[in-house]
C-alpha positions as CSV (number, residue, x, y, z in Angstrom):
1,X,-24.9,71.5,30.2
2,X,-21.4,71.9,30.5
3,X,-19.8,75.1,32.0
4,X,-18.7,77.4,29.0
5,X,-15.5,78.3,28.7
6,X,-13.1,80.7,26.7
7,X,-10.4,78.2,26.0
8,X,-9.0,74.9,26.9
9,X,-5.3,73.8,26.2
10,X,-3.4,70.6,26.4
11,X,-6.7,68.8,26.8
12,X,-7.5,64.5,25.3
13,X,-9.2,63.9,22.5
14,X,-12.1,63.1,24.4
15,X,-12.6,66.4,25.8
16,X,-11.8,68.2,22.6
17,X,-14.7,66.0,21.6
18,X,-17.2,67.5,24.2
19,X,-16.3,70.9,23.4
20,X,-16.7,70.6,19.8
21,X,-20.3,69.4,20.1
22,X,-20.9,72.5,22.1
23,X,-19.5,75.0,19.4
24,X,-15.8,74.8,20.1
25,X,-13.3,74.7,17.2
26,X,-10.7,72.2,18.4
27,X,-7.3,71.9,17.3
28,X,-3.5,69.9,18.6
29,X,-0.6,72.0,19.2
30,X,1.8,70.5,16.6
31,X,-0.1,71.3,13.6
32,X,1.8,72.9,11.2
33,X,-0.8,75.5,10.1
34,X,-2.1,77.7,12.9
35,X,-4.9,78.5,11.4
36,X,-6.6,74.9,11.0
37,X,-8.4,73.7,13.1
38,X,-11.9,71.1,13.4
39,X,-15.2,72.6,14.1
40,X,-18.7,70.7,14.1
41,X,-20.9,70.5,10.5
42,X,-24.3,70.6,10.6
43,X,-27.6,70.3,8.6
44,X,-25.3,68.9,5.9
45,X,-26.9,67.9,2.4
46,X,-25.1,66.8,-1.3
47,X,-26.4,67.6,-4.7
48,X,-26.8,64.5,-6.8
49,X,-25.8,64.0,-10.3
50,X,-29.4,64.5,-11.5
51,X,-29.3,68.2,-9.1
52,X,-31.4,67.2,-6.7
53,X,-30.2,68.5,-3.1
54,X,-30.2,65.2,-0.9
55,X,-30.2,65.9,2.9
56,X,-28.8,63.3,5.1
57,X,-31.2,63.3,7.7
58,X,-31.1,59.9,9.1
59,X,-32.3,58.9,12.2
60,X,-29.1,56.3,13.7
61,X,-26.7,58.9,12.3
62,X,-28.0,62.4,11.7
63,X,-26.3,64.8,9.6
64,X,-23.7,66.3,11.4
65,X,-19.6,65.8,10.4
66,X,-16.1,67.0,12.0
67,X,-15.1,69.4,9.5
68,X,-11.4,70.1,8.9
69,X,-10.8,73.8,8.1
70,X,-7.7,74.5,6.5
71,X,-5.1,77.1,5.0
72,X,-6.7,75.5,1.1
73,X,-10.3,75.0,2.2
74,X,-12.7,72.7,4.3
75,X,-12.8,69.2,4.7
76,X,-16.0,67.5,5.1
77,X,-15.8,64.3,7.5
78,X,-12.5,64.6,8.9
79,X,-11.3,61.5,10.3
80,X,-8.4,62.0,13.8
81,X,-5.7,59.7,12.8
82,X,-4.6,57.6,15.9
83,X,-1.8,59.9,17.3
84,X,-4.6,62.5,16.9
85,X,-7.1,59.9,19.3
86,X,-4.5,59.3,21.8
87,X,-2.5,62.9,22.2
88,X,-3.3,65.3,24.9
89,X,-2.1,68.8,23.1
90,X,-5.6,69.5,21.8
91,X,-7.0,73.3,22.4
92,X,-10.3,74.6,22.1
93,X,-11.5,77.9,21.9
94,X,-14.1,79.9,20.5
């Protein structure tokens, strides 16, 4: 287990990564909206088209996304851009 911290700054992707997982929201520096930021999704499910709710429990992958919370909404299954992989200005907090 990981010590727990209040916040991180100007941290890799990599350890923005570890943090999330342990309940961090994690966000870069030179995002335009302040308040966005990427937090883990869990015990995701979808409804179908015929209603039935579908969870996505699957044993390789689980059920768990990077969700993208912004100024308009959430974002399910965020995907870091390369820049985003590669930059060090990430901060996490709680």
């Amino acid at each position: 287990m990981r010590k727990v911290i209040a916040e991180a700054n100007d941290i890799s992707f990599g350890a923005a990564i570890l943090l999330v997982k342990d309940g961090y929201k994690i966000q870069r520096k030179g995002w335009n909206g302040k308040e966005q930021y990427v937090e883990l999704a869990t015990c995701l499910s979808y409804k179908n088209a015929a209603g039935d709710i579908i969870n996505v429990e699957h044993q390789d992958i689980g059920n768990q996304a990077l969700a993208f919370v912004g100024t308009r909404g959430v974002q399910i299954v965020w995907l870091a851009s390369q820049s985003d992989m590669l930059a060090n200005d990430w901060r996490a907090f709680r």
